[in-house]
Backbone atoms as SQL, in Angstrom:
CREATE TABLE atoms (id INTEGER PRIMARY KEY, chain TEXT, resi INTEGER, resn TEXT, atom TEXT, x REAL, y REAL, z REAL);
INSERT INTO atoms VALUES
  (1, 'A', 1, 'UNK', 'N', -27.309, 25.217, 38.328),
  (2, 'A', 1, 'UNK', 'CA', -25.889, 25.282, 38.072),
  (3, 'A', 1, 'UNK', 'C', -25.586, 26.586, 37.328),
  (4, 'A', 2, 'UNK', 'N', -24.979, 27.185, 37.793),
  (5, 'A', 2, 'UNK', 'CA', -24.350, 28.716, 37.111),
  (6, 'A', 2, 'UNK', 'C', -23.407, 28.926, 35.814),
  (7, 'A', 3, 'UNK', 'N', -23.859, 29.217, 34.669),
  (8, 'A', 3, 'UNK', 'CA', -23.731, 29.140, 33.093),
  (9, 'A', 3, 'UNK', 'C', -22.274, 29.002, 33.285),
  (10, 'A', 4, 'UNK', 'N', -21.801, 29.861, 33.786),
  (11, 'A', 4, 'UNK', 'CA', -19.778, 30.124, 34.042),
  (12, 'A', 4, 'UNK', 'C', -19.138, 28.679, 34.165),
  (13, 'A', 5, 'UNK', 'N', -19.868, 27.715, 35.227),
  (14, 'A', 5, 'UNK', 'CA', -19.695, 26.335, 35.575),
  (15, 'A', 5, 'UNK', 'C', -19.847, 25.280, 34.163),
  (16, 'A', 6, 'UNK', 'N', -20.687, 25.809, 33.404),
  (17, 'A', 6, 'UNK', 'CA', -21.658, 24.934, 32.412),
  (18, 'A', 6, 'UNK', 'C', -20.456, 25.033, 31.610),
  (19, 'A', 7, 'UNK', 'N', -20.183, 26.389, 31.121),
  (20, 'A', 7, 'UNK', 'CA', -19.152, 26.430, 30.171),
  (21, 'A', 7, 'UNK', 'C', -17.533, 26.156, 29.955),
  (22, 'A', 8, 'UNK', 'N', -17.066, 25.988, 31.246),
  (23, 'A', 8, 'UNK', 'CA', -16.089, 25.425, 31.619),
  (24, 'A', 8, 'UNK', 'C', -16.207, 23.692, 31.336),
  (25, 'A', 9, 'UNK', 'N', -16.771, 23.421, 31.847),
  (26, 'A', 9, 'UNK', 'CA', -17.076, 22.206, 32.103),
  (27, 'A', 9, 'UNK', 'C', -17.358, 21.043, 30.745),
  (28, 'A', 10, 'UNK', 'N', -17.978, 22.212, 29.706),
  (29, 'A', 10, 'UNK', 'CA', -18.049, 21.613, 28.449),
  (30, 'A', 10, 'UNK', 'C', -16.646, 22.308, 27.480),
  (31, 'A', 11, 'UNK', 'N', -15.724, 22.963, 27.935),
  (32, 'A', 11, 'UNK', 'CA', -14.753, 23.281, 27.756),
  (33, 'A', 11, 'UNK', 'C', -13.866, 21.922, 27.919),
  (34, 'A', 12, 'UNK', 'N', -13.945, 21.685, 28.854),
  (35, 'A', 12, 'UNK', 'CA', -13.140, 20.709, 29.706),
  (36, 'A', 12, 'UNK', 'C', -13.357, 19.621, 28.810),
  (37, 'A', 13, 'UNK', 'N', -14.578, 19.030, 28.677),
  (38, 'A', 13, 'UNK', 'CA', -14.821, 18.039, 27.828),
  (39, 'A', 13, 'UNK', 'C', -14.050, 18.018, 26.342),
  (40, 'A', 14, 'UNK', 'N', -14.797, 19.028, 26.006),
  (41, 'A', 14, 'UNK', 'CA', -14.647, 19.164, 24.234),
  (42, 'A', 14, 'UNK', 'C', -12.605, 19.205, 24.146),
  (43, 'A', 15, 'UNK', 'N', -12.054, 19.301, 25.163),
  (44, 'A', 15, 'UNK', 'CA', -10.662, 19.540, 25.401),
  (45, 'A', 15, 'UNK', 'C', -10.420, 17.476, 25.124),
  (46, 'A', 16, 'UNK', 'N', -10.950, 17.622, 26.438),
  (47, 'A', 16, 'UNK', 'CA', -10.764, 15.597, 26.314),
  (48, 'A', 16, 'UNK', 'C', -10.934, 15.118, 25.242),
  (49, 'A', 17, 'UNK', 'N', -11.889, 15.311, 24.566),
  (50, 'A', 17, 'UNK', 'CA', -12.505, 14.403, 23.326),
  (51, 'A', 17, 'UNK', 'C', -11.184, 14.643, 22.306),
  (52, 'A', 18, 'UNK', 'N', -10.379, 16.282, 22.305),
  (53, 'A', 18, 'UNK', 'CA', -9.757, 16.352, 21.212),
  (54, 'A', 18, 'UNK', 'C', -8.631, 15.699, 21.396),
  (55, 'A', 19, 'UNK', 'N', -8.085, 15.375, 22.690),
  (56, 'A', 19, 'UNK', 'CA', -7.091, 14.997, 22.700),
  (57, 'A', 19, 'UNK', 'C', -7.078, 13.035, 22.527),
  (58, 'A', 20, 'UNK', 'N', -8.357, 12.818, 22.703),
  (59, 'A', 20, 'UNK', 'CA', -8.230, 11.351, 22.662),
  (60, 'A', 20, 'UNK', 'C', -8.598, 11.082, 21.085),
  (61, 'A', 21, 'UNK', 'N', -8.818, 12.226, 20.646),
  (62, 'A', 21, 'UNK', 'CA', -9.206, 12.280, 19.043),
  (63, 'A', 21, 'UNK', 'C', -7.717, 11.954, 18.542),
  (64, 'A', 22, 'UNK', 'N', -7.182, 12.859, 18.809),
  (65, 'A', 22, 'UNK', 'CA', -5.804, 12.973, 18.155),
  (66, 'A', 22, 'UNK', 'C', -4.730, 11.901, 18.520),
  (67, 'A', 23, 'UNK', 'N', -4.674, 11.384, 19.717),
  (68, 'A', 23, 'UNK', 'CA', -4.063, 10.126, 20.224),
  (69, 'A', 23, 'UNK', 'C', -4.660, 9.080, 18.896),
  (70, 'A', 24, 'UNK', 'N', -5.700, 8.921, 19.051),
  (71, 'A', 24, 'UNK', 'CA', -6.356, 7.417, 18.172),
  (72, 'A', 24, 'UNK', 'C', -5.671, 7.533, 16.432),
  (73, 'A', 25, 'UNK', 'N', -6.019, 8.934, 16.419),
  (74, 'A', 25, 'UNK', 'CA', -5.355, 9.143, 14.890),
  (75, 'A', 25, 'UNK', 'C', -4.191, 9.041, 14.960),
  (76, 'A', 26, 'UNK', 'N', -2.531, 9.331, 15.568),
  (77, 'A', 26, 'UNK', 'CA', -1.575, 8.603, 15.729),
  (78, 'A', 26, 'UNK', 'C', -1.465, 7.568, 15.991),
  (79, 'A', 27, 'UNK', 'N', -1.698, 6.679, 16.661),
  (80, 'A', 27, 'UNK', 'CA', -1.930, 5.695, 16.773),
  (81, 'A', 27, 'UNK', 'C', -2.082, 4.275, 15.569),
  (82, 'A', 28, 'UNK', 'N', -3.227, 4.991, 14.580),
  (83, 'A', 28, 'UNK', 'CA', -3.374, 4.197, 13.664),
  (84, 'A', 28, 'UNK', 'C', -2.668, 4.573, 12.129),
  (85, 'A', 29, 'UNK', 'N', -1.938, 5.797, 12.137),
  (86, 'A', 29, 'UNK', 'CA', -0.833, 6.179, 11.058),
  (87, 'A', 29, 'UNK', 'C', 0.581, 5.676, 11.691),
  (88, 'A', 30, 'UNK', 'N', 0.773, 5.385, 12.556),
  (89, 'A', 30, 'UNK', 'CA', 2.129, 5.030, 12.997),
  (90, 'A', 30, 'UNK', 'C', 2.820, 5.839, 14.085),
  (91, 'A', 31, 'UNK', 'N', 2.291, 6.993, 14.501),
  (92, 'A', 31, 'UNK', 'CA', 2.294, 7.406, 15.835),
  (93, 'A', 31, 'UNK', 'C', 3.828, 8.493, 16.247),
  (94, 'A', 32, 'UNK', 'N', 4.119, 8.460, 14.645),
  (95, 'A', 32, 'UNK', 'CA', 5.216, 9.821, 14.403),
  (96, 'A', 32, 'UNK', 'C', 4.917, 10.309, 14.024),
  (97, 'A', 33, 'UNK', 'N', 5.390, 11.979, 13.831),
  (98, 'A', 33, 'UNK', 'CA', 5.074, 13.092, 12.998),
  (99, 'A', 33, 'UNK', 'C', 6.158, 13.115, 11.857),
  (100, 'A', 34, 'UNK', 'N', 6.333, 13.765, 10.936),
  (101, 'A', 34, 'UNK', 'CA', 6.995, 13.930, 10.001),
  (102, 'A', 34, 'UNK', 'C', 8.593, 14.370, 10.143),
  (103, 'A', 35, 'UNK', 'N', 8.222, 15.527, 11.759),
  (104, 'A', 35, 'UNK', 'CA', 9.498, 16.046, 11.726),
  (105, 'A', 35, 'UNK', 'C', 10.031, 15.219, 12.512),
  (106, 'A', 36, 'UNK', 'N', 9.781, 14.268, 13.495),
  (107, 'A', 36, 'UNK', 'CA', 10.400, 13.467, 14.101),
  (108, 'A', 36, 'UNK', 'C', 10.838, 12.054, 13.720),
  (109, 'A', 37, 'UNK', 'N', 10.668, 11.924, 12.347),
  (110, 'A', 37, 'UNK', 'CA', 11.557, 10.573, 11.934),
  (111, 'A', 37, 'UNK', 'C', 12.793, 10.842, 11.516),
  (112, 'A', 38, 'UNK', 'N', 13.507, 9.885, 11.714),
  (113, 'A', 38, 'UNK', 'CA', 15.213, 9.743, 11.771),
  (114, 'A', 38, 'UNK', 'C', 15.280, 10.402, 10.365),
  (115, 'A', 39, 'UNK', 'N', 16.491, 10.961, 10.290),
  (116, 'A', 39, 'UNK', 'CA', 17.365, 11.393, 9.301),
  (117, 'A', 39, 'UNK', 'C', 18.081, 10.126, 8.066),
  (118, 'A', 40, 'UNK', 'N', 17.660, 9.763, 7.192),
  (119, 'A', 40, 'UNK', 'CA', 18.424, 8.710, 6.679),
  (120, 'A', 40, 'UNK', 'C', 19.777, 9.117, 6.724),
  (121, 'A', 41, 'UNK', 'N', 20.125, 7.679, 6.769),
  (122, 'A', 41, 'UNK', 'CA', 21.491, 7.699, 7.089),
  (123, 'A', 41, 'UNK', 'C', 22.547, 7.390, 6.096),
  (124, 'A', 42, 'UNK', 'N', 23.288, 8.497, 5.487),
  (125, 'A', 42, 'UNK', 'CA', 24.081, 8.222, 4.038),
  (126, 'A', 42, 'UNK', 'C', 25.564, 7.028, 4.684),
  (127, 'A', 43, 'UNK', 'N', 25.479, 6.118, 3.290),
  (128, 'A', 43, 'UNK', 'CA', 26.063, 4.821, 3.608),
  (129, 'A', 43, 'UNK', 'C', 27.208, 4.816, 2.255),
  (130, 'A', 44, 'UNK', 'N', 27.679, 6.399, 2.233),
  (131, 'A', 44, 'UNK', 'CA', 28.548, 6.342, 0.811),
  (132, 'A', 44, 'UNK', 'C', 30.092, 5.663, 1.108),
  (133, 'A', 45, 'UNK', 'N', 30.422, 6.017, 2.520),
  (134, 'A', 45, 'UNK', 'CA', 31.791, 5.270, 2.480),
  (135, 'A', 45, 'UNK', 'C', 31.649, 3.717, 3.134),
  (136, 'A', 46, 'UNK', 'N', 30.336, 2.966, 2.932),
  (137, 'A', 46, 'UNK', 'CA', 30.296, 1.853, 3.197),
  (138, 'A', 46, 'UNK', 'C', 29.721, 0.707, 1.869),
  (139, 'A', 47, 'UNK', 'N', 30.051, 0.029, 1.547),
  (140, 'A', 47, 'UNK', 'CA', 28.869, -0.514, 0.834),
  (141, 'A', 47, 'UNK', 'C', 27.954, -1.198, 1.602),
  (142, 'A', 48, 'UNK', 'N', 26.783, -1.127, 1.740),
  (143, 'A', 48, 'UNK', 'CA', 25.528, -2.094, 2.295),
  (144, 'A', 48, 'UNK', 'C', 24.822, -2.340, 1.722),
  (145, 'A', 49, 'UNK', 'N', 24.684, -4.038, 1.519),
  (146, 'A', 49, 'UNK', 'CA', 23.428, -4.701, 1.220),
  (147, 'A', 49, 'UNK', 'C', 22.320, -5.361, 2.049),
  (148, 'A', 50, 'UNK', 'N', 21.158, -5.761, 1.012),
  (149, 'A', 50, 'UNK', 'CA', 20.187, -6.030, 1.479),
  (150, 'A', 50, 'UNK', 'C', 20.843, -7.826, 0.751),
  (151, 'A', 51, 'UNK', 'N', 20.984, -8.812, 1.360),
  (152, 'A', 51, 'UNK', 'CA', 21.450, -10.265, 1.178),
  (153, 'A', 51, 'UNK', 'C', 20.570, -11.420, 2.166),
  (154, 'A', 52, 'UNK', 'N', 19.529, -12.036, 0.773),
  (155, 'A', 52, 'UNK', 'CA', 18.744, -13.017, 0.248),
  (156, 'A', 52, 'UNK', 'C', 19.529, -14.284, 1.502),
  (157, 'A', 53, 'UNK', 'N', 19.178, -15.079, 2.454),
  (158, 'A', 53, 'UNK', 'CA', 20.176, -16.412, 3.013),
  (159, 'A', 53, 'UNK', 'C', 19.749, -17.327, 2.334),
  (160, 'A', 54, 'UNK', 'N', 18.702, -17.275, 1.479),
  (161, 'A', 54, 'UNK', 'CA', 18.076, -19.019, 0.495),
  (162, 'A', 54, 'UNK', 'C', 18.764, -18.909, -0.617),
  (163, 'A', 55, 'UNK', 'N', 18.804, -17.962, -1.491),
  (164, 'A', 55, 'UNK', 'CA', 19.166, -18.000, -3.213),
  (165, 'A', 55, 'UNK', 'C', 20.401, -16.711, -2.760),
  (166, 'A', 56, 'UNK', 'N', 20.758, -16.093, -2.397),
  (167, 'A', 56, 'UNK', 'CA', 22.008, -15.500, -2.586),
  (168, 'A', 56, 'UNK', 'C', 21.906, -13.943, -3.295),
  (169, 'A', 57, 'UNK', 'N', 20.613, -13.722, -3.595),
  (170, 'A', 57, 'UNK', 'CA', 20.376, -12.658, -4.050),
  (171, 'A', 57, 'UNK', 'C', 20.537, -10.939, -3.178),
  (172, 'A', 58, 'UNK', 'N', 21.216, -10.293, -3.860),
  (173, 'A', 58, 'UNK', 'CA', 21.928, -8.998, -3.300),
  (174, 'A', 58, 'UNK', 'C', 21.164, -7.714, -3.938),
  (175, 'A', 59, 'UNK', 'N', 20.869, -6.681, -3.245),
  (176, 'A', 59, 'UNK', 'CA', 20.048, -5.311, -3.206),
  (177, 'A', 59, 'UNK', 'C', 21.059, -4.387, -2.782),
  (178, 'A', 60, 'UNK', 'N', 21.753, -3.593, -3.548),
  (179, 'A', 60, 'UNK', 'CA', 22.680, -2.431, -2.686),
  (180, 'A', 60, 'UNK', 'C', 21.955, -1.383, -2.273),
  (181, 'A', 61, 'UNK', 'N', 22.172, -0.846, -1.296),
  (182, 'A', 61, 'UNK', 'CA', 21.682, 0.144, -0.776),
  (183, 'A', 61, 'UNK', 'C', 22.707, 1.589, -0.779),
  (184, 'A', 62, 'UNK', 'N', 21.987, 2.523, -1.017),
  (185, 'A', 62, 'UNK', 'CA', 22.886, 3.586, -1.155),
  (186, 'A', 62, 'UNK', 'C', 22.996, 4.937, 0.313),
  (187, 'A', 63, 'UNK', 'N', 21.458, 4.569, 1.035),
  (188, 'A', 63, 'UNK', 'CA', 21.368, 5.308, 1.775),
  (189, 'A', 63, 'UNK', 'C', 19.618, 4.362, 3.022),
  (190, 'A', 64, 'UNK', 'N', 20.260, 4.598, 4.479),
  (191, 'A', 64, 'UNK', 'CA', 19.642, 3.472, 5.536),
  (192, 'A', 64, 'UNK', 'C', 18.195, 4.190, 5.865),
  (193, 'A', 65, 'UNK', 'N', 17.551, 4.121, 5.948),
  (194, 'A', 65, 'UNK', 'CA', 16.129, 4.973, 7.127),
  (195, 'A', 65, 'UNK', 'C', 15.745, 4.243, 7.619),
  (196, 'A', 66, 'UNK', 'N', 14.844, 4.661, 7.981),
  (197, 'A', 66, 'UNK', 'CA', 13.795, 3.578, 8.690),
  (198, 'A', 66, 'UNK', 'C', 12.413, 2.772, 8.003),
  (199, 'A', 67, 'UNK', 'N', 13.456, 2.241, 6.855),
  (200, 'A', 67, 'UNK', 'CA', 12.612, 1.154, 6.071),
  (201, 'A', 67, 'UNK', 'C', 12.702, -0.671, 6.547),
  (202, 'A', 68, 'UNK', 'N', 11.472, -0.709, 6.050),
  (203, 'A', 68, 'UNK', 'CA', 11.300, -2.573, 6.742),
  (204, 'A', 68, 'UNK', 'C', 12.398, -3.525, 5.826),
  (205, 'A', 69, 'UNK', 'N', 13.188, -3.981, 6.110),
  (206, 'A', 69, 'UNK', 'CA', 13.513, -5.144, 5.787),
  (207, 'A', 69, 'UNK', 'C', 13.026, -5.973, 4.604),
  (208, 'A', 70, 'UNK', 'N', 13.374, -5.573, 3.246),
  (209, 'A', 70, 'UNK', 'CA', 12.709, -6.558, 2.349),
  (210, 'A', 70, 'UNK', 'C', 12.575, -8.046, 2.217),
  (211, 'A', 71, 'UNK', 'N', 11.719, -8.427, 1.710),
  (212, 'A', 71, 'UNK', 'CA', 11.614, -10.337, 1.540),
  (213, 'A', 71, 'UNK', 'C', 11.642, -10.821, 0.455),
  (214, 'A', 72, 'UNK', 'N', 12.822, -11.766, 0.730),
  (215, 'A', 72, 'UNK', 'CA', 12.671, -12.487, -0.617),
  (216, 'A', 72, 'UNK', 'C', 13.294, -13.614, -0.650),
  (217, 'A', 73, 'UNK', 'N', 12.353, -14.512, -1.452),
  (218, 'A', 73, 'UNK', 'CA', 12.251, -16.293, -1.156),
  (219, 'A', 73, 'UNK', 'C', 11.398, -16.479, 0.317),
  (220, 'A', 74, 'UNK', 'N', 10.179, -15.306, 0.573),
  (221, 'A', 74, 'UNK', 'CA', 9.792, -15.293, 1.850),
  (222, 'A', 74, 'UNK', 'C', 10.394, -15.171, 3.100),
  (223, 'A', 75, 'UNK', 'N', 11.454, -15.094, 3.446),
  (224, 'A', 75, 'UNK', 'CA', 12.421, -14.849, 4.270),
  (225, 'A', 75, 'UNK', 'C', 12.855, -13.478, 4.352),
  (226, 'A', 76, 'UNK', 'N', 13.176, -12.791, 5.463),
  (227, 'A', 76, 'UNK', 'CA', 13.374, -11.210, 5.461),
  (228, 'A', 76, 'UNK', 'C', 14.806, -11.570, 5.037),
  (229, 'A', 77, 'UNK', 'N', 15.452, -10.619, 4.369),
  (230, 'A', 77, 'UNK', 'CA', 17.111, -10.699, 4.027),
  (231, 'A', 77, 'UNK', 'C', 17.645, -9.707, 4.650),
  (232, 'A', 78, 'UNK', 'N', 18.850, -10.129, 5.036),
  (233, 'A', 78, 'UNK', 'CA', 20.356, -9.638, 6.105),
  (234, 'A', 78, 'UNK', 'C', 20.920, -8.605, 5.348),
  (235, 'A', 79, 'UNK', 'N', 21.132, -7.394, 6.852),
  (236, 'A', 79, 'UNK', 'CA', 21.488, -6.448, 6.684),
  (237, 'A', 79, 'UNK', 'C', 22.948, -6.607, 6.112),
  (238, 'A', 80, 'UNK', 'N', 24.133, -6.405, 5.376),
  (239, 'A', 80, 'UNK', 'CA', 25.361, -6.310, 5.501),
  (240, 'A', 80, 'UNK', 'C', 26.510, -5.437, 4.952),
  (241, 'A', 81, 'UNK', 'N', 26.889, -5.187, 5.689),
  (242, 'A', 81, 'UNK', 'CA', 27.747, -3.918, 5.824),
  (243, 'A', 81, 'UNK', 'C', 29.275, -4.099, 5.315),
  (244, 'A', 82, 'UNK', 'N', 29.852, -3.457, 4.167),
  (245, 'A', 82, 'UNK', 'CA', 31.116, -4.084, 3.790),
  (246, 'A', 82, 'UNK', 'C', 32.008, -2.897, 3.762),
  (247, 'A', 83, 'UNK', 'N', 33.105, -2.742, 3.606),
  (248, 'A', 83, 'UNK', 'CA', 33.852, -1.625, 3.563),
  (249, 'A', 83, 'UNK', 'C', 34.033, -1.178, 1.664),
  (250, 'A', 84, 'UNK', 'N', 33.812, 0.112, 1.352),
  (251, 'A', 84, 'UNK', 'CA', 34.007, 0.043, 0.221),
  (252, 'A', 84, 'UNK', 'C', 34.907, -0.297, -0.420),
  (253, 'A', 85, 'UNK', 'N', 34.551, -0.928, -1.957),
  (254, 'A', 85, 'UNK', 'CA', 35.573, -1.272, -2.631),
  (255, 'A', 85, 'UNK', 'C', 36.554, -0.227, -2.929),
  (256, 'A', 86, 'UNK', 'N', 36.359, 1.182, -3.258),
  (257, 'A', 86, 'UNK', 'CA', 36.973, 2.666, -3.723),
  (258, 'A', 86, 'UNK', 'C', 37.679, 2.850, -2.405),
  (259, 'A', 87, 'UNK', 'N', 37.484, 2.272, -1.245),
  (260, 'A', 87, 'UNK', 'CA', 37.923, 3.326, 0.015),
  (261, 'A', 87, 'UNK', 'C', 38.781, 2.638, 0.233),
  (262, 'A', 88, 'UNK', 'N', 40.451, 3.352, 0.258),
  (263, 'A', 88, 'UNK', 'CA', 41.543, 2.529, 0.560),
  (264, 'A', 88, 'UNK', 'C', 42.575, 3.682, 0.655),
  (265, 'A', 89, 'UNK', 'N', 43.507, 3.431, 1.471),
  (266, 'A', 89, 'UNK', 'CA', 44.259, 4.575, 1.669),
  (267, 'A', 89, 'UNK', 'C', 45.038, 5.103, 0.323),
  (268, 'A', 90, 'UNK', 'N', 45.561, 6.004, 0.129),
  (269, 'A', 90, 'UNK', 'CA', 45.913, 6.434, -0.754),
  (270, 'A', 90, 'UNK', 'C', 47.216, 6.682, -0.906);
């Protein structure tokens, strides 16, 4: 087999391996990059809470991303979206 062939060929490989390298490692961090997660989303002319459905308990939120859903009383609690109290025509 002619060296030119050899070296391609383990080119080719060492190419595969990196890319299935790098797949597996996304994969098991969550499979975004840094620059591609959402923009949080400012929630100043809304009020939104994070609201408990067992005990009634309320979390304001000031600003949305792409965070999980907190728990509490074991139950994930409801998103809810209110119009601000300050925001009213003038």
């Amino acid at each position: 087999m002619p060296t030119w062939l050899n070296v391609l060929i383990a080119v080719a490989v060492g190419y595969a391996i990196w890319k299935i390298g790098i797949a597996t490692i996304r994969s098991a961090s969550g499979g975004t990059m840094p620059s591609e997660q959402p923009v949080p989303e400012d929630v100043g002319d809304l009020d939104v809470f994070f609201v408990c459905g067992e005990c009634g308990t309320e979390f304001q939120v000031t600003r949305l991303g792409e965070a999980q859903v907190p728990r509490h009383c074991g139950e994930k609690m409801l998103v809810e979206r209110r119009p601000a109290s300050g925001a009213g025509p003038v």
